[in-house]
C-alpha positions as CSV (number, residue, x, y, z in Angstrom):
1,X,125.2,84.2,175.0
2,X,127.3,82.7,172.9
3,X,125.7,80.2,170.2
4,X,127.9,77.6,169.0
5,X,125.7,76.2,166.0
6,X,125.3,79.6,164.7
7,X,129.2,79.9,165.2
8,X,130.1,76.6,163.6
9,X,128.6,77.6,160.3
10,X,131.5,80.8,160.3
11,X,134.4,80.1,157.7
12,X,137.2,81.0,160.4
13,X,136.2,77.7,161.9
14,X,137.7,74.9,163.7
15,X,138.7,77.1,166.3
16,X,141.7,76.3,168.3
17,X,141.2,75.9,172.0
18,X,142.4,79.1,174.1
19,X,146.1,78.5,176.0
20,X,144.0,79.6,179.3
21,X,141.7,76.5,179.4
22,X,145.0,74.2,180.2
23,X,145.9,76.5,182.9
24,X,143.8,74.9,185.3
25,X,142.2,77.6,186.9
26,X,139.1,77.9,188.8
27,X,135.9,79.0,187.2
28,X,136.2,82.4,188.7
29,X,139.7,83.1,187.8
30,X,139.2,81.3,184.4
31,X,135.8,83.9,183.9
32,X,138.5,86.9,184.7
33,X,141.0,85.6,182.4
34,X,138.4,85.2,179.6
35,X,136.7,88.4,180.2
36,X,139.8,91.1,180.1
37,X,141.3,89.0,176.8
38,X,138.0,89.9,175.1
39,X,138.1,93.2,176.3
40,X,141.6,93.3,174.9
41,X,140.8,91.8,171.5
42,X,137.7,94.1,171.2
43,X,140.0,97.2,171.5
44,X,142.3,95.4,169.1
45,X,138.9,95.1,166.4
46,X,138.1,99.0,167.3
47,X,141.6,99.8,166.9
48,X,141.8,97.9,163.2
49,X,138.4,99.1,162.1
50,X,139.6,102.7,162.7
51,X,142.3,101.5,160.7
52,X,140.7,100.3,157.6
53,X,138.1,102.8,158.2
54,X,141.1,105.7,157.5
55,X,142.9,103.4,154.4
56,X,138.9,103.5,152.8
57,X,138.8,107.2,153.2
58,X,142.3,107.2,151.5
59,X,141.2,104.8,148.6
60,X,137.8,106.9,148.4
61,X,139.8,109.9,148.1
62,X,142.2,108.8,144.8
63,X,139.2,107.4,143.0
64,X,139.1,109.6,139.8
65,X,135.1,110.4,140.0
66,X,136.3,111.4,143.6
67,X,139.2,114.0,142.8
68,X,136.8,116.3,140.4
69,X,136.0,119.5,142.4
70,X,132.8,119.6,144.7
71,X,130.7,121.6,142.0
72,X,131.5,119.2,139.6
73,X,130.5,116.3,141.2
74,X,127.6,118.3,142.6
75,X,126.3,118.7,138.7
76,X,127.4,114.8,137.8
77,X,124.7,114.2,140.4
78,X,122.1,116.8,139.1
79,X,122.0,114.5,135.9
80,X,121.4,111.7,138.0
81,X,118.6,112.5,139.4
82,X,117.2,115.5,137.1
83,X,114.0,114.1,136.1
84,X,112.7,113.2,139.7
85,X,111.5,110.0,138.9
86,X,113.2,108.4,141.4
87,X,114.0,110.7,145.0
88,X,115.3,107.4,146.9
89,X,118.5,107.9,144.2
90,X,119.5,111.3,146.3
91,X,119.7,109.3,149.6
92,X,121.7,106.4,147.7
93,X,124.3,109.1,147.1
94,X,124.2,110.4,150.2
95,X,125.3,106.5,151.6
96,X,128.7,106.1,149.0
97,X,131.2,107.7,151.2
98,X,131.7,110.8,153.4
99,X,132.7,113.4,150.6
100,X,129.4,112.6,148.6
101,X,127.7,112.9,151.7
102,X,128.9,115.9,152.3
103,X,128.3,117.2,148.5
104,X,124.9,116.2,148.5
105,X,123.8,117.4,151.8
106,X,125.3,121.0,150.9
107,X,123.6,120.9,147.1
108,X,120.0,122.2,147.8
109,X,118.9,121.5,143.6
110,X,119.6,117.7,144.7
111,X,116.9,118.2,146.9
112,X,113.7,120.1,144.9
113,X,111.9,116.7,143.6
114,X,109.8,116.4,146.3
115,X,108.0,113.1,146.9
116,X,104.2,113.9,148.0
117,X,103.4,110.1,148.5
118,X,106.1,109.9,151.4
119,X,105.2,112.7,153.8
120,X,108.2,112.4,155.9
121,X,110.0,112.1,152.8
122,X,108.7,115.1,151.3
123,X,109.3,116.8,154.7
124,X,112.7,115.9,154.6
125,X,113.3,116.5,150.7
126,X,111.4,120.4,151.4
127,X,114.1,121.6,154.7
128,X,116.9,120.6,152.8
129,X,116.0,122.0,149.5
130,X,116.7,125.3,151.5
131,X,115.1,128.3,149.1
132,X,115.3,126.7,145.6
133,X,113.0,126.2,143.3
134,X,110.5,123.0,143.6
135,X,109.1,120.4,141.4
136,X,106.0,118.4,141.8
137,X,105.1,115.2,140.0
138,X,101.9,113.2,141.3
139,X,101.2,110.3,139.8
140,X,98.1,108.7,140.2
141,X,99.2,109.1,144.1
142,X,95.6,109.4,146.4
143,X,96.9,112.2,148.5
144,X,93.5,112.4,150.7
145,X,94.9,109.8,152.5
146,X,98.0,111.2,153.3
147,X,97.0,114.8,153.5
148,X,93.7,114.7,155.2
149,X,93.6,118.0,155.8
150,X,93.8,120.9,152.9
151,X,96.3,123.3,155.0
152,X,98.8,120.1,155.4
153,X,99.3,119.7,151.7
154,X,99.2,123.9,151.1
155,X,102.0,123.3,153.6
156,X,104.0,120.7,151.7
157,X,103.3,122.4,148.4
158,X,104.3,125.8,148.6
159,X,103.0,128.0,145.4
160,X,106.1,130.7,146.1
161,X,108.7,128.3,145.4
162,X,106.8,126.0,142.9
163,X,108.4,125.8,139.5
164,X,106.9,122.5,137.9
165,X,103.4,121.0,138.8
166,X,102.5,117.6,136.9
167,X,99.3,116.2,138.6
168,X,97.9,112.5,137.4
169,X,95.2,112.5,139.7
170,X,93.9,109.0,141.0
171,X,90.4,109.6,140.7
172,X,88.2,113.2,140.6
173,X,88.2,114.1,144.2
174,X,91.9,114.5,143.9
175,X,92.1,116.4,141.2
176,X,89.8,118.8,142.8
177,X,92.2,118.6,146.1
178,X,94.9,119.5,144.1
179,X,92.6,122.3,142.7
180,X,91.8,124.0,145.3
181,X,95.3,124.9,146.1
182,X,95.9,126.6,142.9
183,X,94.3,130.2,144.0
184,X,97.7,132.0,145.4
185,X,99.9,133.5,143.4
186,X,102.7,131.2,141.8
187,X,105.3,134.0,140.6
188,X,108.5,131.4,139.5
189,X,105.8,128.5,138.2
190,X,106.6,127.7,134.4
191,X,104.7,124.1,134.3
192,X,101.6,123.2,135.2
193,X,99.9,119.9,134.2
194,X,96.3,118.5,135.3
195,X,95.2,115.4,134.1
196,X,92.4,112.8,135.4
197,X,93.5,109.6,133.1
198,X,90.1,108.0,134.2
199,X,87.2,110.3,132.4
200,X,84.6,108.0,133.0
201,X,83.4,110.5,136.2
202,X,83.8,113.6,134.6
203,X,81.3,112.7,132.1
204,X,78.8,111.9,134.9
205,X,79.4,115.8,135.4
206,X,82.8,116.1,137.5
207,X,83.7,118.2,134.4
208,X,81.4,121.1,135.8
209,X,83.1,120.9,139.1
210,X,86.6,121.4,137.8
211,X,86.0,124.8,135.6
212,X,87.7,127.9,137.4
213,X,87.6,131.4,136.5
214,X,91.2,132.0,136.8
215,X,93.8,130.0,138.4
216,X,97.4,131.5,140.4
217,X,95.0,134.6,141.3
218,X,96.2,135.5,137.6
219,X,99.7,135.8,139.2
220,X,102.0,133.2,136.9
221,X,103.9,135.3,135.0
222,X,106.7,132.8,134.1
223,X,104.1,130.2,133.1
224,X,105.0,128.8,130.0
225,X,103.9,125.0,129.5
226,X,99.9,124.7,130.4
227,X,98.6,121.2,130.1
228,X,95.2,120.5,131.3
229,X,92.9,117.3,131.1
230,X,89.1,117.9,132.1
231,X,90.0,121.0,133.5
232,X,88.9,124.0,132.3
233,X,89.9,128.0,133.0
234,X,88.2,130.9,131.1
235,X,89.8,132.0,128.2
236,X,89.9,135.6,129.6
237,X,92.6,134.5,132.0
238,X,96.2,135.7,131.7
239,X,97.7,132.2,132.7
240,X,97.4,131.9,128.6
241,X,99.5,134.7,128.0
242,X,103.1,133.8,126.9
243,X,102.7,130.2,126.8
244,X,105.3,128.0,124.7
245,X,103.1,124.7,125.1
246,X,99.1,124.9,124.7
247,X,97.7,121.2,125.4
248,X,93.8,121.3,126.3
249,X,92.5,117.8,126.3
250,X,89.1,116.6,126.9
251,X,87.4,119.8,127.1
252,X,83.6,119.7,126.6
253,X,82.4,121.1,123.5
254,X,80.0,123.7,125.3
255,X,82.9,125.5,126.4
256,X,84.1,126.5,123.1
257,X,85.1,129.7,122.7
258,X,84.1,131.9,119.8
259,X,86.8,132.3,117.0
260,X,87.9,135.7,118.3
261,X,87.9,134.7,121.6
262,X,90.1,131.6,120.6
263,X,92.6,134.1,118.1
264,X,93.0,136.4,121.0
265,X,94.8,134.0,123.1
266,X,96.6,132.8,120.3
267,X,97.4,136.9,119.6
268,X,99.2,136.8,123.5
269,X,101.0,134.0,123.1
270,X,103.5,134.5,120.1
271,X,106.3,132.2,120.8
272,X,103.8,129.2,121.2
273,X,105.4,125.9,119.8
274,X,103.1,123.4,120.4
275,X,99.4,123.7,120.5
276,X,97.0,121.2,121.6
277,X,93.1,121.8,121.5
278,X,91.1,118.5,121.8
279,X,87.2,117.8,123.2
280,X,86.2,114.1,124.1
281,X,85.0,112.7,121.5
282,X,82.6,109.8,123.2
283,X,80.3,112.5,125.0
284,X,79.2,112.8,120.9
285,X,76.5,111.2,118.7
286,X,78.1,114.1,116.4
287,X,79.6,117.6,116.5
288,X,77.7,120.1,117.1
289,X,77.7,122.7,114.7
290,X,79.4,126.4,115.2
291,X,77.1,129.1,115.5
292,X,78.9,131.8,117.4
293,X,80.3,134.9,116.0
294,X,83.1,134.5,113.0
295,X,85.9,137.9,113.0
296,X,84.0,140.5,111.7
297,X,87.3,141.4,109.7
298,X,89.9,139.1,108.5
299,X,92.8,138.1,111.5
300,X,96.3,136.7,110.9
301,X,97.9,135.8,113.4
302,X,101.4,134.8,112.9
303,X,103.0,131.9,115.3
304,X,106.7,132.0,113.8
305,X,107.6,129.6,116.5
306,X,105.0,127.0,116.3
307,X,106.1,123.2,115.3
308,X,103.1,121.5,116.2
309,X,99.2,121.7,115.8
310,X,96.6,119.4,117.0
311,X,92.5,119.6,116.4
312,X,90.3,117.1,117.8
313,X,86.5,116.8,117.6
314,X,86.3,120.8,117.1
315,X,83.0,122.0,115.3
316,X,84.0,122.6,111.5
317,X,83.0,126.3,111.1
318,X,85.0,126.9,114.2
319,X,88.0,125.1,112.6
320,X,88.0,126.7,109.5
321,X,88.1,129.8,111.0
322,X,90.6,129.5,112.9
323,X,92.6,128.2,110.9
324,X,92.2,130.5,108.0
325,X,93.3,133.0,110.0
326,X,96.9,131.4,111.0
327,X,100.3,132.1,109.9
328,X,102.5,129.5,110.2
329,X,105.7,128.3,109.0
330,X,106.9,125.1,106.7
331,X,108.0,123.7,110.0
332,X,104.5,123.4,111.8
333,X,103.1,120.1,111.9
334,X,99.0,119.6,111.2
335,X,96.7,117.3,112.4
336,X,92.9,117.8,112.5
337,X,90.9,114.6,114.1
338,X,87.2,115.1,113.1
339,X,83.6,113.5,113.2
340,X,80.9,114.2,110.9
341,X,78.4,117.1,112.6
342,X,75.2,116.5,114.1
343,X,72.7,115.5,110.9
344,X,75.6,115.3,108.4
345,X,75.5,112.3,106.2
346,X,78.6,112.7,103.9
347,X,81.7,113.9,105.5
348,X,82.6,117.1,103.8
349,X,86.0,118.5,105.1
350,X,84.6,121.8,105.3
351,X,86.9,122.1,108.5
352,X,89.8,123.4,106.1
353,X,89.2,127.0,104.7
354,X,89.2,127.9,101.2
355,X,92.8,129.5,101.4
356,X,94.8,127.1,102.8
357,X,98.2,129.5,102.0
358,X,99.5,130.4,105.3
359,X,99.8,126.5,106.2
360,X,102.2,124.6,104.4
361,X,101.6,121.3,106.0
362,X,98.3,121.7,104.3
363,X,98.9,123.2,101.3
364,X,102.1,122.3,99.8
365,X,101.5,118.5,99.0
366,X,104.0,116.9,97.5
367,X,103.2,112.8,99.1
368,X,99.9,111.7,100.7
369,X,99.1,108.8,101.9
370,X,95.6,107.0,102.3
371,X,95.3,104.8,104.9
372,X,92.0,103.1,106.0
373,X,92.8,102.6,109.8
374,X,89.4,101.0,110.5
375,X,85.8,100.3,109.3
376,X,84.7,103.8,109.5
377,X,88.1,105.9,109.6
378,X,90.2,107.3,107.3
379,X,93.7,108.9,107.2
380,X,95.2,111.4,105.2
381,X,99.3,111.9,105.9
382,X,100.6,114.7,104.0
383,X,103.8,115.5,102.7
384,X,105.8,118.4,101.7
385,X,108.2,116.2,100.2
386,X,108.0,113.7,97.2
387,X,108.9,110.3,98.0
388,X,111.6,109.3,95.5
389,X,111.2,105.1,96.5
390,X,108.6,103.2,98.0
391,X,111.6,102.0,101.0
392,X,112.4,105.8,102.0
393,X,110.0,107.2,104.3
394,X,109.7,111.3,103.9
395,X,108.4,113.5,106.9
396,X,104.9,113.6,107.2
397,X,103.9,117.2,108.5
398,X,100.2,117.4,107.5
399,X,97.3,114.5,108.9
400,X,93.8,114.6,108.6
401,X,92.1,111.6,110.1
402,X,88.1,111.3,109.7
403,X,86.1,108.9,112.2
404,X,82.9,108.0,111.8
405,X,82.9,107.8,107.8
406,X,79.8,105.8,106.9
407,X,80.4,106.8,102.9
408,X,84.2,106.8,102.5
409,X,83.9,107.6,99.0
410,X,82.2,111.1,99.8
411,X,85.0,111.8,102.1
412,X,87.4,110.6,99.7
413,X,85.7,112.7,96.8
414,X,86.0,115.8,99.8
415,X,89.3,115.0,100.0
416,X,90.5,115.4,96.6
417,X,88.4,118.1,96.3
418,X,89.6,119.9,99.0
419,X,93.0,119.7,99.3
420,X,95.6,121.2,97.0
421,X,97.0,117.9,94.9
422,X,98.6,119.4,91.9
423,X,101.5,119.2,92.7
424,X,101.5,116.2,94.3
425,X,104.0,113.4,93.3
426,X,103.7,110.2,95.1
427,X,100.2,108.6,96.8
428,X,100.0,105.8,99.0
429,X,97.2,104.0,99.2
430,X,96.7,101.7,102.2
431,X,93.3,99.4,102.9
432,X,92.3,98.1,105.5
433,X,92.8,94.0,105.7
434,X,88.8,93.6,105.8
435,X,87.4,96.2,103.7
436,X,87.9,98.4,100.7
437,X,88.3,102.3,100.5
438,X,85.8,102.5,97.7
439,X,84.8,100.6,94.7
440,X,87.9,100.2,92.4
441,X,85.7,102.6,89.8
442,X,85.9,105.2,91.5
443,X,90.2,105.6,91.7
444,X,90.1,106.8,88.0
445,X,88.3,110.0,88.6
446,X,90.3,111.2,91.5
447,X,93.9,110.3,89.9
448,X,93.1,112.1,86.9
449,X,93.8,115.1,89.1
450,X,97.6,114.3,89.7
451,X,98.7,115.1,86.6
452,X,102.7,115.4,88.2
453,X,102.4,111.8,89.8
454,X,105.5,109.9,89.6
455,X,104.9,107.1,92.2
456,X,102.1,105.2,93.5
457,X,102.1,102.6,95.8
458,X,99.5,100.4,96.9
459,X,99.4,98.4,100.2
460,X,96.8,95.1,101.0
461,X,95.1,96.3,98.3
462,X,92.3,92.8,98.0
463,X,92.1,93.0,94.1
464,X,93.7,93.8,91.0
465,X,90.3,95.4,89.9
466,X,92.3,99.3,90.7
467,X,94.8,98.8,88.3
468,X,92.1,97.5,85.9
469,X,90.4,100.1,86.0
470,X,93.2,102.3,85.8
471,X,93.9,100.8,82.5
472,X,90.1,100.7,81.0
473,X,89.7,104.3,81.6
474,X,88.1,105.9,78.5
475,X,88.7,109.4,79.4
476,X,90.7,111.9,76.5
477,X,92.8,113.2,80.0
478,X,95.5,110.5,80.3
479,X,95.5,109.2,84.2
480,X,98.9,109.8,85.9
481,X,100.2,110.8,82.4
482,X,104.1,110.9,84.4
483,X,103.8,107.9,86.8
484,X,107.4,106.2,86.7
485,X,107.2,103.8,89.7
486,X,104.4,101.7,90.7
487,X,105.3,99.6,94.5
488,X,102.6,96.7,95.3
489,X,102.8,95.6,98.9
490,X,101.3,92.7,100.9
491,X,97.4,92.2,100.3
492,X,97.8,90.8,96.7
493,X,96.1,87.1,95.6
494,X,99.5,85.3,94.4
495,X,99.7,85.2,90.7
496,X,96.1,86.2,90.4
497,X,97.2,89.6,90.3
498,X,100.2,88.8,87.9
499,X,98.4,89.2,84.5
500,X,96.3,92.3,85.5
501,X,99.6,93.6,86.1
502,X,101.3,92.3,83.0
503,X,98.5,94.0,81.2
504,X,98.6,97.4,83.1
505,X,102.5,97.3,82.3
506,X,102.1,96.8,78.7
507,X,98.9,99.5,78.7
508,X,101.6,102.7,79.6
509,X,103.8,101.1,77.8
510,X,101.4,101.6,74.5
511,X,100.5,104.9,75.2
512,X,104.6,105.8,75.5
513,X,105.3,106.4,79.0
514,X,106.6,103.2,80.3
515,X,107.3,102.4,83.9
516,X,110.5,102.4,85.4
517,X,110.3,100.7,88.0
518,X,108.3,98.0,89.6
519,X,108.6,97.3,93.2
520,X,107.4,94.0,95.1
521,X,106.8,94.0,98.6
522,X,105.6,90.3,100.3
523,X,102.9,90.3,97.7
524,X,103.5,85.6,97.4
525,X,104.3,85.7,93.9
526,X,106.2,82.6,92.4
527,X,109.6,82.6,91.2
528,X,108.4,81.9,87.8
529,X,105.8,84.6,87.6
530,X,108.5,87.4,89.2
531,X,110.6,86.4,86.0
532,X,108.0,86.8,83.7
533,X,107.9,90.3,84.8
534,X,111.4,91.0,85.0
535,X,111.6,90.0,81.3
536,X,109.1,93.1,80.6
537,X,110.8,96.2,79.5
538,X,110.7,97.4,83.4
539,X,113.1,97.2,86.3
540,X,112.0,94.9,88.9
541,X,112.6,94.6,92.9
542,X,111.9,92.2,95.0
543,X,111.7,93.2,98.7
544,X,110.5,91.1,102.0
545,X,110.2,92.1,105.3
546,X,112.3,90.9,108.0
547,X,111.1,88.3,110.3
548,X,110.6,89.9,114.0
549,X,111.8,93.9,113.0
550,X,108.9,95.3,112.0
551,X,109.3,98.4,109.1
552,X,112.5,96.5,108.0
553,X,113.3,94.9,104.4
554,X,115.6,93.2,102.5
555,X,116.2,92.7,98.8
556,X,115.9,89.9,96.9
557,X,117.6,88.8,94.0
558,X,115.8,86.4,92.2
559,X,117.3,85.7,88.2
């Protein structure tokens, strides 16, 4: 039926009255008349469409994207769509014209993402992936629901083919789903990834549900990225053999292995470059201590290829072990995460051995910074590389971050201890906004040990009292005897600090070894109290930061 208020809103509109209405025809004759010039005009439209339907095809096919050969485009589209975060992309292809079509429909790669949340989807995506490889990423997805039965999914999810497996499971009971398929034999697998982002469960004691002997039947041979969260497989199994990636994250404590156990994985996996070994730390009131077996006879196991290595809420025996017995290169980066142990009441860092050689990022300290992150933690980022201004940053490649610190001077006094500072040649030292490291005192003794100390900086640092009693030290040994640069940032009382300053300035400068430099950072001094300084014998700069780009500064000239 023809509906003339929808057809009065059309732009072609006023529409001139057809020649056959003056004819004066009957109804009947009129209705024939009417009826074949429609059916003429509609075979005119069909005839035009075919038309502009051909001159498209010829525009499509002189479009440059459009005259690179089929394997071409067929790879332009690969990088579209590569990381398989969005599948609906590969059917917007298919929709552009014929020849993409046609490319993508013949290009089974296009085709391996497949999306498990859409089951007819995924069905699709799976036939016309044809024999290729597949990857899997589920995230967060509750698969139950849409795969009520375990042989549907084992069906959608075939092992054989399966070359990457990244599960975010929604709660526990899909994780375990997505467990239990994991028992055939996955021969062209090289990443697999379990993860349950909601832990609260698995501390109720899901964790003891999800702990396999083996997974793949021991038949992943290409396996080379293994990241698992909650899970846990027995260190005996050969899915840890040849592994480039080693990330093991919330793992309960009581399933530590012993330190040989541990080193003989590490031994079977020597192009490993990134290593991840982590237990939750809120199932602790502290660590519990090692008491397993250490090597009966010094181990070094050499990981040439290794850039990165992660400890978390590891016993400290177990630790050091471990560690002492690595080989590792300047490249590795180190970070240890710790708690005190159960019954501990300093912090001791006895989780780094006594030769700390074979691991540069520990070892070779040229910059460290100390940075009170909280009430109870503390941060140490180490450096291989001296800092040569407070404004350049230098690659930090060594951390050591202590939670839980009721005495942070005993960890501090650890730290110092512990860790090779001889040659170290610029310390940062960063409170927190609320609290002091450690009475002011206590700095002397520990920077009496960086006798090659060029540059110190100190950040929101709530008094002048450090650099009074830098200067009131009575001890023969000269403090930082070749300090050249001294950087105050934020934290500082106005002019308050300004004479304690002018004093410490003066103080090197009596004993003959001036400072070169002195840097400002946002620390609210007053014009006339910067130019009391700059008339010192010492260079003076004057930074702030930049309104709305955080870590950026500008220089200020003030004369």
């Amino acid at each position: 039926m023809f509906d003339e208020e929808r057809e009065a809103k059309l732009p072609c509109l006023p529409l001139e009255t057809p020649p056959e209405a003056s004819l004066g025809l009957s109804p009947s004759a009129l209705l024939e008349s009417v009826n074949k010039k429609l059916t003429d005009l509609a075979d005119q439209r069909h005839h035009i469409l075919c038309q502009m339907y051909a001159y498209k095809r010829l525009r499509n096919s002189v479009v440059p994207i459009n005259r690179l050969p089929q394997e071409l485009l067929a790879d332009v589209f690969l990088l579209v769509t590569e990381d398989g975060s969005y599948q609906e992309r590969v059917l917007d292809l298919s929709r552009v014209s014929t020849q993409w079509r046609t490319v993508v429909l013949t290009t089974p790669r296009l085709w391996t993402h497949i999306p498990l949340r859409q089951r007819r989807l995924a069905e699709l995506f799976l036939v016309r992936s044809g024999n290729t490889h597949l990857h899997y990423r589920v995230d967060g997805s509750t698969l139950s629901s849409t795969y009520p039965v375990l042989q549907d999914l084992q069906g959608m999810l075939p092992l054989s083919r399966t070359k990457t497996l990244e599960v975010e499971a929604a709660n526990e009971q899909e994780l375990l789903l997505v467990f239990d398929l994991l028992a055939e034999p996955a021969p062209f697998l090289e990443t697999l990834s379990l993860q349950l982002p909601d832990i609260c469960e698995w501390v109720k004691g899901v964790g003891d549900l999800v702990i396999r002997t083996t997974l793949f039947d021991d038949a992943a041979p290409k396996l080379r990225i293994l990241d698992l969260d909650v899970v846990h497989v027995y260190w005996t199994s050969s899915i840890f053999a040849n592994l480039t990636r080693l990330d093991l994250r919330n793992q309960k404590c009581d399933m530590l292995p012993d330190v040989d156990t541990f080193l003989d994985v590490l031994e079977r996996t020597p192009q490993l470059e990134s290593l991840l070994y982590h237990c939750w730390e809120y199932e602790l009131d502290g660590l519990p201590r090692y008491v397993g077996p250490t090597p009966n006879c010094p181990r070094v196991i050499t990981l040439p290829e290794l850039k990165r290595l992660i400890f978390g809420f590891l016993p400290s025996a177990w630790t050091s072990s471990v560690l002492g017995s690595l080989q590792v290169t300047a490249r590795t980066r180190v970070k240890i995460v710790s708690i005190p142990e159960v019954g501990q009441v300093d912090f001791p860092l006895d989780m780094l051995p006594a030769d700390l050689s074979r691991i540069p990022a520990l070892s070779n300290i040229r910059s460290m910074e100390i940075e009170q992150i909280s009430y109870r933690t503390l941060k140490f980022s180490l450096s291989p590389v001296g800092a040569r201004h407070p404004r350049i940053k230098v690659p930090q490649l060594g951390s050591l971050e202590l939670r839980r610190a009721d005495s942070m001077a005993l960890a501090l006094r650890d730290a110092f201890q512990k860790l090779d500072i001889r040659h170290l040649e610029s310390l940062t030292i960063r409170e927190h906004p609320d609290r002091t490291i450690v009475a002011p005192h206590i700095w002397p003794t520990h920077l009496q040990m960086t006798k090659h100390l060029q540059q110190l900086q100190l950040i929101d640092i709530h008094s002048p009292d450090i650099l009074t009693a830098l200067r009131n030290s009575c001890d023969d040994n000269a403090i930082c005897p070749r300090l050249r640069a001294l950087a105050l940032q934020q934290g500082f009382g106005g002019d308050a600090m300004v004479p304690e300053l002018e004093a410490y300035i003066n103080h090197l400068s009596k004993e003959g070894r001036p400072l070169a430099t002195v840097t400002l950072t946002d620390v609210g001094f007053s014009t006339d109290a910067i130019l009391r300084l700059k008339s010192m014998d010492v260079k003076v700069d004057v930074w702030r930061s930049v309104k709305g780009v955080p870590g950026t500064f500008t220089e200020v000239s003030i004369d």
